[in-house]
NUMAR-519618 format. One record per atom (N, C-alpha, C): x, y, z; atom name. Coordinates in Angstrom, 3 decimals, decimal comma. Example, Ala and Ser with C-alpha at 12.3 -4.5 7.8 and 13.67 -1.06 7.14 Angstrom:
2
+----------+----------+----------+----+
!       c1 !       c2 !       c3 !  a !
+----------+----------+----------+----+
!   13,190 !   -5,690 !    7,800 !  N !
!   12,300 !   -4,500 !    7,800 ! CA !
!   13,200 !   -3,300 !    7,800 !  C !
!   12,850 !   -2,250 !    7,080 !  N !
!   13,670 !   -1,060 !    7,140 ! CA !
!   12,900 !    0,030 !    7,870 !  C !
+----------+----------+----------+----+
//
This chain:
153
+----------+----------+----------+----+
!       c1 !       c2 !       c3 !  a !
+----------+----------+----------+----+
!   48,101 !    8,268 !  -22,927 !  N !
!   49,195 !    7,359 !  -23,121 ! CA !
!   49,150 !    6,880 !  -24,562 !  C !
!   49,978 !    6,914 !  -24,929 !  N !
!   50,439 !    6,193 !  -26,526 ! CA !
!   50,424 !    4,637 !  -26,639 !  C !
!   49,550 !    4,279 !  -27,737 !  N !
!   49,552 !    3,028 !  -28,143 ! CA !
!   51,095 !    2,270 !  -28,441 !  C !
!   51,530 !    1,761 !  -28,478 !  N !
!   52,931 !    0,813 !  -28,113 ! CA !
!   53,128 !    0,573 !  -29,605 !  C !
!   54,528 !    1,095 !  -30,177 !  N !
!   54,833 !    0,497 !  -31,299 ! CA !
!   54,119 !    2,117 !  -32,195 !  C !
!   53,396 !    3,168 !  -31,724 !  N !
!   53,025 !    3,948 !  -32,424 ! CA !
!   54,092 !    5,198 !  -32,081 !  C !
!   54,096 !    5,557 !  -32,981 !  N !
!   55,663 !    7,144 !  -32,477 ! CA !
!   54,888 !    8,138 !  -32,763 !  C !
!   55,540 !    9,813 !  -32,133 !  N !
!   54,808 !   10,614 !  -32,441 ! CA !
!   55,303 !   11,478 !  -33,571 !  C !
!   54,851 !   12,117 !  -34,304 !  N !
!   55,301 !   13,278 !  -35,171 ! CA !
!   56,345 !   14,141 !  -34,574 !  C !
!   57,965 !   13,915 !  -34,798 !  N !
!   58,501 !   15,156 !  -34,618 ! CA !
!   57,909 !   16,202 !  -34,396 !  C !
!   57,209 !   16,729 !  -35,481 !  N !
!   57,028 !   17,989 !  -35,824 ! CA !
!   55,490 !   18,412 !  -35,345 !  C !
!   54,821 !   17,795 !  -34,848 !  N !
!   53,616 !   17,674 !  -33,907 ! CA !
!   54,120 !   19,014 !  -33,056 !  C !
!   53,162 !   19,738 !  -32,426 !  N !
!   53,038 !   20,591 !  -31,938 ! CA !
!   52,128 !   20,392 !  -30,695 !  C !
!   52,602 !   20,422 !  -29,496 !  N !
!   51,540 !   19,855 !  -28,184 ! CA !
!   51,794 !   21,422 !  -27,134 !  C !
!   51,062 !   21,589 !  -26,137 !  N !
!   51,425 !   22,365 !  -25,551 ! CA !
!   52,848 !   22,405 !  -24,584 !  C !
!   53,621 !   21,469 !  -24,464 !  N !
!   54,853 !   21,538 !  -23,911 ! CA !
!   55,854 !   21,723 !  -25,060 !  C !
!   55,636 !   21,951 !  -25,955 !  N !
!   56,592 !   22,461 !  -27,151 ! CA !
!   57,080 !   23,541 !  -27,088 !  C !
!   58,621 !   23,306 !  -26,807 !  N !
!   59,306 !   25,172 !  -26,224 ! CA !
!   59,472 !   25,380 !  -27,858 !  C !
!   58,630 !   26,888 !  -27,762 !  N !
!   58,304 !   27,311 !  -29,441 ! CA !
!   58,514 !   28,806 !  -29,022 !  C !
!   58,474 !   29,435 !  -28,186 !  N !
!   58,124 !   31,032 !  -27,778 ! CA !
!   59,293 !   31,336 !  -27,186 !  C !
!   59,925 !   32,091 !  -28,051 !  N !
!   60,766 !   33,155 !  -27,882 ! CA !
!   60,490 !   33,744 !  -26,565 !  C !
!   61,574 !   34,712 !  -25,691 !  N !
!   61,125 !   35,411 !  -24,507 ! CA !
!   60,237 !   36,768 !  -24,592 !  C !
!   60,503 !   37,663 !  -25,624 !  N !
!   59,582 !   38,466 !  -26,063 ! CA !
!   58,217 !   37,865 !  -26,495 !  C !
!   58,236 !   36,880 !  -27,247 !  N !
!   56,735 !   36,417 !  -27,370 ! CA !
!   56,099 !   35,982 !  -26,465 !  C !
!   56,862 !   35,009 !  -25,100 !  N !
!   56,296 !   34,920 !  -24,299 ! CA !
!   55,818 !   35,797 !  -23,118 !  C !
!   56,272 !   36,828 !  -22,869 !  N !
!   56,160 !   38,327 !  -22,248 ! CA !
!   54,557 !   38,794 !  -22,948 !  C !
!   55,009 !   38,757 !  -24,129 !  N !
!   53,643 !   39,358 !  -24,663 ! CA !
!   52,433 !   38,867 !  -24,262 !  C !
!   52,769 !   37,274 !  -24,702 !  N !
!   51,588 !   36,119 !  -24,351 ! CA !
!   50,936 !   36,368 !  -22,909 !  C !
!   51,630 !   36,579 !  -21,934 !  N !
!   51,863 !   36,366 !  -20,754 ! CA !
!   51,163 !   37,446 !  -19,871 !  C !
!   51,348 !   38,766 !  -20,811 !  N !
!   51,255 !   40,303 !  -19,818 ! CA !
!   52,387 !   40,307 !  -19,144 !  C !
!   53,469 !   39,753 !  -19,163 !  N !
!   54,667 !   40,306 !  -18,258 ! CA !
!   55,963 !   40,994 !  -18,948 !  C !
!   56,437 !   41,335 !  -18,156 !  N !
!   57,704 !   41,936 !  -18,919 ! CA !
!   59,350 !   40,809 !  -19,130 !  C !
!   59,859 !   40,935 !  -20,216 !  N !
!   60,293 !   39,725 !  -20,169 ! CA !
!   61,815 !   39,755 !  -19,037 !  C !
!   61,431 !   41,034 !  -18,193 !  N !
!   62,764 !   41,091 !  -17,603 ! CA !
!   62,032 !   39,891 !  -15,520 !  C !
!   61,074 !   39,989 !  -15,926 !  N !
!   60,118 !   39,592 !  -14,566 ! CA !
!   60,245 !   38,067 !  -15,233 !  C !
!   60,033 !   37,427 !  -16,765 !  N !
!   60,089 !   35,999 !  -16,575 ! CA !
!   61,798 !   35,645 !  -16,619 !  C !
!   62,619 !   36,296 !  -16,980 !  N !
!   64,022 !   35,896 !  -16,355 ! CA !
!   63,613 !   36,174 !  -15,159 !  C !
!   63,216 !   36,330 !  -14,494 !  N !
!   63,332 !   36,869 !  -12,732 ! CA !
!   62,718 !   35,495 !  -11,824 !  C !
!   61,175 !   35,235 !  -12,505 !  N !
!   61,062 !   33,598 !  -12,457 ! CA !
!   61,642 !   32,404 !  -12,903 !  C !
!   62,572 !   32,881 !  -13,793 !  N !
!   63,283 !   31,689 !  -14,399 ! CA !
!   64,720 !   31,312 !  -13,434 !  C !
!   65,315 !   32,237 !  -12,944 !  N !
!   66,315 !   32,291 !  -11,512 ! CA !
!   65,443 !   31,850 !  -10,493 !  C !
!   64,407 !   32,271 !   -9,990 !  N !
!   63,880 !   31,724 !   -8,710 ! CA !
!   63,084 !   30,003 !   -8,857 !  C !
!   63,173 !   29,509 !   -9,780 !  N !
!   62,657 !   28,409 !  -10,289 ! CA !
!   60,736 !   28,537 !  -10,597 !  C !
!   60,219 !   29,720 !  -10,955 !  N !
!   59,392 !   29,243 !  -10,386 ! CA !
!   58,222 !   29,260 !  -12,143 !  C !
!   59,200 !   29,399 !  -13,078 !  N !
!   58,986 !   29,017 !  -14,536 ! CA !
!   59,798 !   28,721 !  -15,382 !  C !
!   61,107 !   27,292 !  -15,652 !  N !
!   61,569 !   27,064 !  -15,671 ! CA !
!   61,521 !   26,750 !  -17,358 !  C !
!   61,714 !   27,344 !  -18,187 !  N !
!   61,792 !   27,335 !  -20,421 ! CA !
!   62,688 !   26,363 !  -20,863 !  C !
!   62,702 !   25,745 !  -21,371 !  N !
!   63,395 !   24,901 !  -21,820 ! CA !
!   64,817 !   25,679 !  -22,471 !  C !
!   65,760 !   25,255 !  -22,786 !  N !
!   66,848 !   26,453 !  -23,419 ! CA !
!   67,300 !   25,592 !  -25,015 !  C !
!   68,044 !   26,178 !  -25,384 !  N !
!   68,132 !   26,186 !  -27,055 ! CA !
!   70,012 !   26,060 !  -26,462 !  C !
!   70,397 !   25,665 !  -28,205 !  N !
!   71,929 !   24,946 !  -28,322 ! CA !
!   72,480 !   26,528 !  -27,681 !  C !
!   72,668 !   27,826 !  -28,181 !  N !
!   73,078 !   28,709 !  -27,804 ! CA !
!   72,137 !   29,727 !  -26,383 !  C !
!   71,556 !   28,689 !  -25,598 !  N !
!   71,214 !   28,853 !  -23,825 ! CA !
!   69,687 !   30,482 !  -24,105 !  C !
!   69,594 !   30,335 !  -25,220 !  N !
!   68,000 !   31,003 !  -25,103 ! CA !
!   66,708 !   30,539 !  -24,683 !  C !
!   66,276 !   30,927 !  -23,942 !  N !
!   64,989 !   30,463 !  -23,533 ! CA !
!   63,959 !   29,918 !  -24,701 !  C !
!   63,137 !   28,885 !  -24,306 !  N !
!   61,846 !   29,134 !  -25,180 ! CA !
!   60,956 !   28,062 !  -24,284 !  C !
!   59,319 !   29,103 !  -24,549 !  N !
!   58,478 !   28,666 !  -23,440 ! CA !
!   57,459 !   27,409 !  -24,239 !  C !
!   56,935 !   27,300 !  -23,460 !  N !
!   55,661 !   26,426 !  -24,457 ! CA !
!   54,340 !   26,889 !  -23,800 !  C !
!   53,212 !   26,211 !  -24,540 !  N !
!   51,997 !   26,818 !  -23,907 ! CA !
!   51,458 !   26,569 !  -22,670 !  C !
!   52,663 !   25,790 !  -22,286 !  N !
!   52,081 !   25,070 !  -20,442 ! CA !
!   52,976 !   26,207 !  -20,061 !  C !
!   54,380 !   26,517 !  -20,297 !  N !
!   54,438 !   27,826 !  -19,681 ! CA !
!   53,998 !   29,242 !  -19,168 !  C !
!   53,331 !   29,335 !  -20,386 !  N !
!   52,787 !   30,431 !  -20,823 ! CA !
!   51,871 !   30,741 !  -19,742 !  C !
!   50,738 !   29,751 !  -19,636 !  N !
!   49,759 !   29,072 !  -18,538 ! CA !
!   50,200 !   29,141 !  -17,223 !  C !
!   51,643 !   28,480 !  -17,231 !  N !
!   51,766 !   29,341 !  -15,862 ! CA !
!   52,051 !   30,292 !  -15,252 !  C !
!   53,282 !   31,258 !  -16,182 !  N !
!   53,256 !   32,143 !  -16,100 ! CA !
!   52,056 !   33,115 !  -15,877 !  C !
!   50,625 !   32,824 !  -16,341 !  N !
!   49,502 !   33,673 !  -15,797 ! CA !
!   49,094 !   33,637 !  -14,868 !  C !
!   49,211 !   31,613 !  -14,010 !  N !
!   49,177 !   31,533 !  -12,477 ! CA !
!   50,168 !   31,967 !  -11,557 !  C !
!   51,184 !   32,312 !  -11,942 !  N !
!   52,096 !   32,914 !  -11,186 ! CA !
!   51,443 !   34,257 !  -10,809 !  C !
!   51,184 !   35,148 !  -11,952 !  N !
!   51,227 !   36,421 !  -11,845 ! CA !
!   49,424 !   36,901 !  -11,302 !  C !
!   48,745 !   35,475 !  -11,399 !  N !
!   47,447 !   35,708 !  -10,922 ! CA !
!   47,513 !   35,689 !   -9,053 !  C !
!   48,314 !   34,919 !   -8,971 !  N !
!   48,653 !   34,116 !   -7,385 ! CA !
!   48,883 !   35,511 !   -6,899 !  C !
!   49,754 !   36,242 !   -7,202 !  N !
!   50,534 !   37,280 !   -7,073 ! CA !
!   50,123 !   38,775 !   -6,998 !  C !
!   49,429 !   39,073 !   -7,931 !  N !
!   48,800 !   40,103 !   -7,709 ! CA !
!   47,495 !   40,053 !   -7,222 !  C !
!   46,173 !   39,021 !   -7,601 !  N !
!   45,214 !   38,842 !   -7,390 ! CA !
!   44,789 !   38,232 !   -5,828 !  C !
!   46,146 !   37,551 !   -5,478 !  N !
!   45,965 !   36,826 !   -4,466 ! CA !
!   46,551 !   36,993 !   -3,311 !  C !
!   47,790 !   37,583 !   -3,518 !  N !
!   48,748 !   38,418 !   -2,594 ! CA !
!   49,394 !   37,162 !   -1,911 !  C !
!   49,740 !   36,356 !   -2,695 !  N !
!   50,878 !   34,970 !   -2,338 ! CA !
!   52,151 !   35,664 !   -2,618 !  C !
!   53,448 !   35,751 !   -1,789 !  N !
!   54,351 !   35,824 !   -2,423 ! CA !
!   55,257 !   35,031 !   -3,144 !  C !
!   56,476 !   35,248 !   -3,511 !  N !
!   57,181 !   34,178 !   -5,173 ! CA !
!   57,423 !   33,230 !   -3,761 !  C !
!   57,868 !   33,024 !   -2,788 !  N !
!   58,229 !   31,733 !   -2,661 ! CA !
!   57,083 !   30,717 !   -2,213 !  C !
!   56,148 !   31,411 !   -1,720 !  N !
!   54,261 !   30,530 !   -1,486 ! CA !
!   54,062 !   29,787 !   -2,819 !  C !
!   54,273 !   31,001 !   -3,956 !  N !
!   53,791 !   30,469 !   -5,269 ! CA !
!   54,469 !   29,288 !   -6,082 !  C !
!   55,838 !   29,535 !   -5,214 !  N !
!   56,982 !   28,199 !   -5,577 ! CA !
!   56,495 !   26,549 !   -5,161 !  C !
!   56,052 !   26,978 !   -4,060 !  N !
!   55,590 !   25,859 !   -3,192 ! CA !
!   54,495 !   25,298 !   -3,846 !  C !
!   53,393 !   26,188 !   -3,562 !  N !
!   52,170 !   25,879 !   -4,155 ! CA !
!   52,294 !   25,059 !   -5,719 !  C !
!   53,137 !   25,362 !   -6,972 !  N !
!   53,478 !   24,616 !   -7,935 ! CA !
!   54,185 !   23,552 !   -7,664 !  C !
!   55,349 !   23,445 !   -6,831 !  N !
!   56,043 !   22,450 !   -6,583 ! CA !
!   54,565 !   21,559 !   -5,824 !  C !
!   53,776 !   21,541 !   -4,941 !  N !
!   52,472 !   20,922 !   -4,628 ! CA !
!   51,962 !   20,155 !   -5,382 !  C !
!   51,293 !   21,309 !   -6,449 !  N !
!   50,116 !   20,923 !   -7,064 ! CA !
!   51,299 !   19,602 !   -8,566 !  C !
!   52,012 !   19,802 !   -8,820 !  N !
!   53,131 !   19,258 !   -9,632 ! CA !
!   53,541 !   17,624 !   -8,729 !  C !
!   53,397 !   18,078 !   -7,482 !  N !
!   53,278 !   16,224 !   -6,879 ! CA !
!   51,846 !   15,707 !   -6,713 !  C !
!   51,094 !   16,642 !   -6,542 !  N !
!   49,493 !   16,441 !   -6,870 ! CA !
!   49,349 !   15,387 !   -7,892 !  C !
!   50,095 !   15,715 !   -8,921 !  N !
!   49,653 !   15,099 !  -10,487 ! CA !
!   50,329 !   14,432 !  -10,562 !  C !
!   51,467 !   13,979 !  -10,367 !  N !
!   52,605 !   13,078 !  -10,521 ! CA !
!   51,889 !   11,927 !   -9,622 !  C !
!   51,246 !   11,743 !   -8,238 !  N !
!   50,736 !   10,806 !   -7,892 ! CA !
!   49,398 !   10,278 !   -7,879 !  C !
!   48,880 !   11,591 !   -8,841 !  N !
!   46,924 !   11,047 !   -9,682 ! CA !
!   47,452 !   10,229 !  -10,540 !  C !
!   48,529 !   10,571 !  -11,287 !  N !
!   48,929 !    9,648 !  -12,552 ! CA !
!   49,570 !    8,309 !  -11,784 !  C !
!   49,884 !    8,268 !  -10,268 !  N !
!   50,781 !    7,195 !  -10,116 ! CA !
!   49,294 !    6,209 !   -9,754 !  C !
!   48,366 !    6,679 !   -8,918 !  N !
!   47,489 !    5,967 !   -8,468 ! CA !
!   46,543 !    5,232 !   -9,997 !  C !
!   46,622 !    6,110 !  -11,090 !  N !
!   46,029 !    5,764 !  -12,189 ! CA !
!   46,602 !    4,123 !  -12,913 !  C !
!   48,019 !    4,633 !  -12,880 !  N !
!   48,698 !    3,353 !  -13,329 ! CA !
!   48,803 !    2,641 !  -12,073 !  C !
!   48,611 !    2,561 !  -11,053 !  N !
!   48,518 !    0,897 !  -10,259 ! CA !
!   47,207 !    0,726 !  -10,126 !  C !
!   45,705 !    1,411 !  -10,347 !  N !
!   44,777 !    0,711 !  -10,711 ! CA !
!   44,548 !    0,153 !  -11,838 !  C !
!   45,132 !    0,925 !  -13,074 !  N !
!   45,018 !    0,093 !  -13,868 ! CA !
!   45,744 !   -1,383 !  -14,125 !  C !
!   46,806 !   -1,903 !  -13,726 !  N !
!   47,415 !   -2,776 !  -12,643 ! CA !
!   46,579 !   -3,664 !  -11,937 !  C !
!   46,403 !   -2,726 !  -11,235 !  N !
!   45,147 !   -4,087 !  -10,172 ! CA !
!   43,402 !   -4,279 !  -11,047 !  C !
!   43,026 !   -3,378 !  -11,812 !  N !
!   42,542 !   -4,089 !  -12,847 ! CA !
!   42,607 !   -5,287 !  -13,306 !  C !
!   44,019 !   -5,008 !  -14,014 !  N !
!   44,472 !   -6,148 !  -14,558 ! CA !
!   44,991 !   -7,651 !  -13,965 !  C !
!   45,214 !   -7,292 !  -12,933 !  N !
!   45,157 !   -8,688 !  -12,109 ! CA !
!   44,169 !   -8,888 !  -11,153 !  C !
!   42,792 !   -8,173 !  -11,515 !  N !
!   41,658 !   -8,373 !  -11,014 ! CA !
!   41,380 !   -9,109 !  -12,254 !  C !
!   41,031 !   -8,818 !  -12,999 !  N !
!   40,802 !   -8,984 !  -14,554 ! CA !
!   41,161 !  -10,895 !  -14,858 !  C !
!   42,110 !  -11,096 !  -14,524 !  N !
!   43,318 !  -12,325 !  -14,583 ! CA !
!   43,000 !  -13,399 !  -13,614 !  C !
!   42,664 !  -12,508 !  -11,974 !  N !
!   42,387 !  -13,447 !  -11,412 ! CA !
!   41,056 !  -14,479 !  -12,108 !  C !
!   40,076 !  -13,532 !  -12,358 !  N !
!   38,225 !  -13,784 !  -12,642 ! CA !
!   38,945 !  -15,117 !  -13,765 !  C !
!   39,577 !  -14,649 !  -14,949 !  N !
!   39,717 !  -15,516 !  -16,167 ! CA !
!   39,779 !  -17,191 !  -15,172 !  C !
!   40,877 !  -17,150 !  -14,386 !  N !
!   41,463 !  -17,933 !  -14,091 ! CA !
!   40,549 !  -18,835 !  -13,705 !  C !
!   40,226 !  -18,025 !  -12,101 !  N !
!   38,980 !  -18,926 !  -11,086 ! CA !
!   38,034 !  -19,382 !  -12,453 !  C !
!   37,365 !  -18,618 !  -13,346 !  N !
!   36,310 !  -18,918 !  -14,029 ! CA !
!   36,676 !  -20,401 !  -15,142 !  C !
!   38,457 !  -20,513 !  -15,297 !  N !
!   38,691 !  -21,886 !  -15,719 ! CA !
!   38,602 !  -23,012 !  -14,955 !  C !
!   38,973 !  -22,836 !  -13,496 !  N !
!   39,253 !  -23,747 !  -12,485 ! CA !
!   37,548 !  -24,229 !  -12,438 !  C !
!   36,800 !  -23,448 !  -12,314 !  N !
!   35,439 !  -23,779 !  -12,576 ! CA !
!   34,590 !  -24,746 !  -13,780 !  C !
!   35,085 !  -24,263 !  -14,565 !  N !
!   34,931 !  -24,935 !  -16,142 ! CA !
!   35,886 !  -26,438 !  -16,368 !  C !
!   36,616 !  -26,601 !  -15,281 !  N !
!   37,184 !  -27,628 !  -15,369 ! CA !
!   36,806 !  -29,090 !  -14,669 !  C !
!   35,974 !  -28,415 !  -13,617 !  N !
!   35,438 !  -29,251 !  -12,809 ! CA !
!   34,476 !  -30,435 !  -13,320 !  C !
!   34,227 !  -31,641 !  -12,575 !  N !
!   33,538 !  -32,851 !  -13,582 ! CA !
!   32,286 !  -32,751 !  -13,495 !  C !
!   31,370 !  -33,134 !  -14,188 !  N !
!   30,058 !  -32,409 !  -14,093 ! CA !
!   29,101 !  -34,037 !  -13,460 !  C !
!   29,756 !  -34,882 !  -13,679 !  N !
!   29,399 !  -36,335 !  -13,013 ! CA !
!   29,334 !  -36,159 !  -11,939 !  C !
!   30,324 !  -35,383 !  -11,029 !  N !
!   30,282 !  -36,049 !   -9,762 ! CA !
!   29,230 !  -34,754 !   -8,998 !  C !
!   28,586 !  -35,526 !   -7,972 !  N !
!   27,614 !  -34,342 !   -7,382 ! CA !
!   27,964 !  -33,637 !   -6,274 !  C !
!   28,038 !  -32,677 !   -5,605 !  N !
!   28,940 !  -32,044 !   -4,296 ! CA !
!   28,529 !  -32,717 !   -2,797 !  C !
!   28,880 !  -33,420 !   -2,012 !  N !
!   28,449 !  -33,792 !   -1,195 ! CA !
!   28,188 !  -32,907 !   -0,424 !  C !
!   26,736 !  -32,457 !    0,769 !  N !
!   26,809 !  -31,685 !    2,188 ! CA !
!   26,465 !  -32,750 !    2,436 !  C !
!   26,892 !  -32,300 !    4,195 !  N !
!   26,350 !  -32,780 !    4,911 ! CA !
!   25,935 !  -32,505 !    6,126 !  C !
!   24,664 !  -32,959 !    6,399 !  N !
!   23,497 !  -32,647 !    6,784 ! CA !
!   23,592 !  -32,774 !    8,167 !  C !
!   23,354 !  -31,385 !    8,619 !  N !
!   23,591 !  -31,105 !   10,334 ! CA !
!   22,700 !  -32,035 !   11,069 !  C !
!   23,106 !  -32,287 !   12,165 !  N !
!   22,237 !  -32,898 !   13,428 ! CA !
!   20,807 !  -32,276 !   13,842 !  C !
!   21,053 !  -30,866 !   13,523 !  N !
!   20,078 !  -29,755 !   14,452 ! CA !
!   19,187 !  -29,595 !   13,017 !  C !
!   19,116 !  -29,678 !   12,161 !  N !
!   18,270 !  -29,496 !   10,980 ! CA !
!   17,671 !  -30,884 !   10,596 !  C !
!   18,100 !  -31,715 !   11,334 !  N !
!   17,500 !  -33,114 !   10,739 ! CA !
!   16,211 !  -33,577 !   11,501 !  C !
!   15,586 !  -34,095 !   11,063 !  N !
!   13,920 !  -34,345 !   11,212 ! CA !
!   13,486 !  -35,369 !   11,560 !  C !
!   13,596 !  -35,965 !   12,976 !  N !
!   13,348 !  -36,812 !   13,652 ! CA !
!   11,704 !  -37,241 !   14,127 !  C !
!   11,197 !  -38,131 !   13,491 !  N !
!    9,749 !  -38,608 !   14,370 ! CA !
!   10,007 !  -39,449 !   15,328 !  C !
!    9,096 !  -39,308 !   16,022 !  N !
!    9,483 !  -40,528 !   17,194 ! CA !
!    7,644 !  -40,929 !   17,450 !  C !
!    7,400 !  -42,392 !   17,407 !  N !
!    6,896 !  -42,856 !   17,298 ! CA !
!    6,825 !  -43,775 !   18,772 !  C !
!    5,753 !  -43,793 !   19,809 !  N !
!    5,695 !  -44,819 !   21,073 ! CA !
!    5,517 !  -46,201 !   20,106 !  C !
!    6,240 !  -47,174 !   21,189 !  N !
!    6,053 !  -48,365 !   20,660 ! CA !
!    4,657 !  -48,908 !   21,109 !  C !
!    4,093 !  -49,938 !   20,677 !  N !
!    2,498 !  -50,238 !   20,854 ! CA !
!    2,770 !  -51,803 !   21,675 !  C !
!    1,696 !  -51,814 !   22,920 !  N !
!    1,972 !  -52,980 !   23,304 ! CA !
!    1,362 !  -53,975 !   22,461 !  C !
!    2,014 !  -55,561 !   22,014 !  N !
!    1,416 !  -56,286 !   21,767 ! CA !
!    0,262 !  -57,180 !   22,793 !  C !
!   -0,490 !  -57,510 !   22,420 !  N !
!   -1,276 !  -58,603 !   22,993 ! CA !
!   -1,311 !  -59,578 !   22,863 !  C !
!   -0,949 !  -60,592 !   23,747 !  N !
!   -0,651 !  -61,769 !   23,729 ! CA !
!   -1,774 !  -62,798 !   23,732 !  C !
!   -1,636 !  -63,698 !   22,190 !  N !
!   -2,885 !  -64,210 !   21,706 ! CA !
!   -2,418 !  -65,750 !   22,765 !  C !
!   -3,446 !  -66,267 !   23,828 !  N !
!   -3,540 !  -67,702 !   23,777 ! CA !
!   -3,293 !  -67,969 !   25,087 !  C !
+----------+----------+----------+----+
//
């Protein structure tokens, strides 16, 4: 996550940067670029497109495009398992990141509560002393027989 008030470089280069042409990405890829139009209709690698509707991939594409074609040949999933399985693992992460930001959240009003209680504490008078009070069943009774007097006279 980005520090607040900090922007990024236009021209920064991250792996979701559609930069790859469809031939370059074919190459990148091992596929033929007539098979990633073929995933790009079935949804199941979706390129960002350009003002005149050309594809271009980035390196998270690229990436998947190798899990596609690993799922696929290596694994014998077919395209719509492999659809699923991304559409999955893609809510997988969408709710690691959701659980991330409401702990960090309850952190923070864990965090808030402590400050608080720890003033309500610090506020208290240091004169006065806490009263208990002292059970029946814990208290410490002698009992003493009374003694006869003797009567002088």
């Amino acid at each position: 996550m980005e520090g607040i008030g900090r922007r990024r470089n236009p021209y920064e280069l991250t792996e979701e940067s559609p930069v790859y042409v469809i031939s370059v990405a074919a190459q990148l890829s091992g596929l033929h670029p007539q098979t990633l139009r073929q995933y790009d209709r079935l949804g199941l690698v979706s390129p960002d497109r350009t003002a005149g509707r050309g594809r271009r991939y980035s390196a998270r594409d690229i990436e998947l495009l190798r899990q596609v074609q690993q799922l696929s040949q290596d694994e014998g999933v077919n395209l719509a398992g492999i659809k699923r399985i991304i559409e999955l693992e893609n809510q997988v992460a969408a709710l690691s990141a959701r659980v991330a930001e409401l702990q960090s959240v309850v952190d923070g009003a864990a965090a808030a509560m402590q400050q608080r209680e720890a003033q309500v504490h610090a506020s208290y008078r240091r004169d006065l002393v806490p009263y208990q009070d002292v059970q029946q069943a814990s208290a410490l009774v002698v009992w003493r027989p009374k003694r006869e007097q003797k009567k002088h006279g």
